[in-house]
N, C-alpha and C positions, 0 to 999 in steps of 0.2 A: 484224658483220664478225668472223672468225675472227682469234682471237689464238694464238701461237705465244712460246714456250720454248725458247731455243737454247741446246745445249750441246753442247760435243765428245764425241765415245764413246772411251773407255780402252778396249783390249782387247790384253795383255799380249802379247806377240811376236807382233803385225800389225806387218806393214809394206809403208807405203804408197809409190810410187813413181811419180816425176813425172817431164816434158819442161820444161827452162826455157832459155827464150831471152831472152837480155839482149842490147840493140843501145841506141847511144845516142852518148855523146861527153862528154866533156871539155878543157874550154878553159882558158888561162891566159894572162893578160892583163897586161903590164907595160908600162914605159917603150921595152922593146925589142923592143917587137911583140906577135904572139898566135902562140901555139902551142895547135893540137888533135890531139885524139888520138880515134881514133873507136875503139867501143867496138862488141862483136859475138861473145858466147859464148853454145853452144851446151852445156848440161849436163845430166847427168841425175843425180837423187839419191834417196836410200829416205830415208824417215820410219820408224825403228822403234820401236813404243814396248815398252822397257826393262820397265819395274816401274809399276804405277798401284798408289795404295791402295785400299781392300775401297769407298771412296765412292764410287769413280769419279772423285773432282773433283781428284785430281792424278795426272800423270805426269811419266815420266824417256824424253825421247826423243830420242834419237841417230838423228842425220843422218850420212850417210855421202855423198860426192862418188864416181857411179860413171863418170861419162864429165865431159870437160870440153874441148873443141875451140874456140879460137878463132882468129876468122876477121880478123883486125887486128893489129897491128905492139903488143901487150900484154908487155912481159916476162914469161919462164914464171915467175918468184920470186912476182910479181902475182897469178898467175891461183888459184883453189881447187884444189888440190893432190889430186887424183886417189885413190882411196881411203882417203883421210883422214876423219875422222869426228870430229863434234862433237857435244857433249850440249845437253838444252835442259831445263830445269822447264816445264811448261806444268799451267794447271790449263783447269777444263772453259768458261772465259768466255773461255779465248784467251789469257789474259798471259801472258806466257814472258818467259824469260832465258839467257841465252848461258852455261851455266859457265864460269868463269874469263875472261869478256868474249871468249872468242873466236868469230867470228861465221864463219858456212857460207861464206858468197860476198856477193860487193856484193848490197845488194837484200834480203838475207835480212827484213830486220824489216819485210819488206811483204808476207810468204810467206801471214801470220793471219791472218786478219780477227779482232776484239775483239768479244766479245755484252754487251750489258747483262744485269745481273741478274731484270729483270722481263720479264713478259709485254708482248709488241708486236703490234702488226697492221701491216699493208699501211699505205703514207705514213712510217708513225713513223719519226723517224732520233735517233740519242744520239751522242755525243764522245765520245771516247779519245784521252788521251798515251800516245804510243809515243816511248820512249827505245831506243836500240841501246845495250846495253851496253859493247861495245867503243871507246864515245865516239868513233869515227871519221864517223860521221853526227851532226849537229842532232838533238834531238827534235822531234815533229812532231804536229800533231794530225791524227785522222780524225772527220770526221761523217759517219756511215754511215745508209743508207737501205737498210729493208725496200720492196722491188721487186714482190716478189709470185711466184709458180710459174712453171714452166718448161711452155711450154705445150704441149711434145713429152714432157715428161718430170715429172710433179706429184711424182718424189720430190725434184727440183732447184728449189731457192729460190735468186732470185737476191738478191742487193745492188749499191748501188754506194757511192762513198764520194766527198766532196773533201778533199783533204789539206791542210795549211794551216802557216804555219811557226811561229803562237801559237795560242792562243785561237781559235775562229771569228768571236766575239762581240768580240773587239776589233780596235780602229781601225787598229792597227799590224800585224797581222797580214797575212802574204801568200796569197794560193792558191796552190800549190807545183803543183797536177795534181788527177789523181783516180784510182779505180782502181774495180774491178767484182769481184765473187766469187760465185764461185756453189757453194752449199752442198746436201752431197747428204744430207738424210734418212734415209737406208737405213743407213749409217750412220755418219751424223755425223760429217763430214769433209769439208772442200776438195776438190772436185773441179777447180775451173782459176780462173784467176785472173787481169789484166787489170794492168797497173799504168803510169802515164802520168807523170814528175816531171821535175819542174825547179828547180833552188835555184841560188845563187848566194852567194857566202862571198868573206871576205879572209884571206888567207894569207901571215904574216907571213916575211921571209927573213932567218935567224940571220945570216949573213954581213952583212946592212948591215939596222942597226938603223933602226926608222922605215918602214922600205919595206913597203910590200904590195901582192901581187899580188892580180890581181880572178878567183876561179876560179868556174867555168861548169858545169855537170854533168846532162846529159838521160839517164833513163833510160829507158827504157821495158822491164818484166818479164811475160813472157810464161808462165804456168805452167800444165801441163796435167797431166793425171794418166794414166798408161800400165800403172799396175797395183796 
């Protein structure tokens, strides 16, 4: 069976440009009821990459928000702020970081998929922690699954992943969702992406000590590539 090497491609002033849709909800939950809030933005954004060094295994790449429409009762202060731009370190196995923790759009630390550093075949799957910098999300893990080619397309490999809110391997741990990605060969980059979550938190209220609310949060992120 064919074994494969994943790594992302650096190529100094590419930039890549996607469709994301995000629909989903959030709830919160007290003594005095439940209040949701349905969730439903439609954006578009560039991936530029900035500067890589001469190895290829690191970049500097700024994201920029060029459209941002949504379709629900969201306050605009809320929403990813319309050509604003964010930097990101990424090296070639996928790990990144938000410079100065500020993060693209909700969803963003679901944008990458993570490679291991060895060779894989078809079946194999490996774990990654993913932290969001901006500490506004949990960290999280993914077990990701090599899938196999795209059967229209053999420069598109897909994966899939489950996401999980510890460990996979322990007891305490939850499934959170799963997501899908499919990575284009040609070169070496994300082509679209799939994302299914659900988590749940307590949220405490500064005004009466003791108290927490139970908040709720579905996402589902929808990424496609347009250029």
């Amino acid at each position: 069976m064919n074994k494969y090497l994943f790594r992302y491609g650096f190529e100094k002033g590419k930039n890549i440009r996607y469709k994301i849709l995000t629909t989903g909800s959030f709830k919160l939950m007290g003594p005095e009821g439940e209040t949701s809030t349905p969730i439903s933005i439609d954006m578009e954004i560039s991936q530029f990459i900035e500067d890589c060094d001469e190895t290829g295994s690191n970049a500097i790449l700024k994201v920029t928000i060029d459209k941002t429409v949504a379709n629900c009762d969201i306050p605009k202060e809320n929403l990813p702020e319309v050509g604003k731009s964010y930097v990101m370190n990424i090296d070639s196995l996928g790990n990144s970081k938000w410079v100065n923790g500020q993060v693209g759009w909700q969803g963003a630390e679901h944008s990458l998929m993570r490679f291991p550093e060895n060779e894989i075949e078809i079946g194999d799957t490996w774990i990654q922690k993913v932290e969001e910098s901006a500490g506004s999300a949990p960290p999280f893990y993914n077990r990701y699954r090599l899938n196999g080619r795209d059967r229209r397309n053999q420069d598109l490999i897909i994966f899939s992943s489950e996401i999980y809110s510890g460990h996979p391997d322990s007891r305490q741990s939850k499934n959170l969702g799963k997501s899908s990605f499919t990575f284009n060969l040609a070169d070496k980059w994300i082509q679209d992406s799939e994302v299914r979550i659900k988590y749940e938190y307590m949220i405490p209220v500064p005004q009466r000590p003791g108290l927490l609310l139970r908040g709720k949060t579905v996402l589902n992120v929808d990424m496609q590539r347009i250029g």
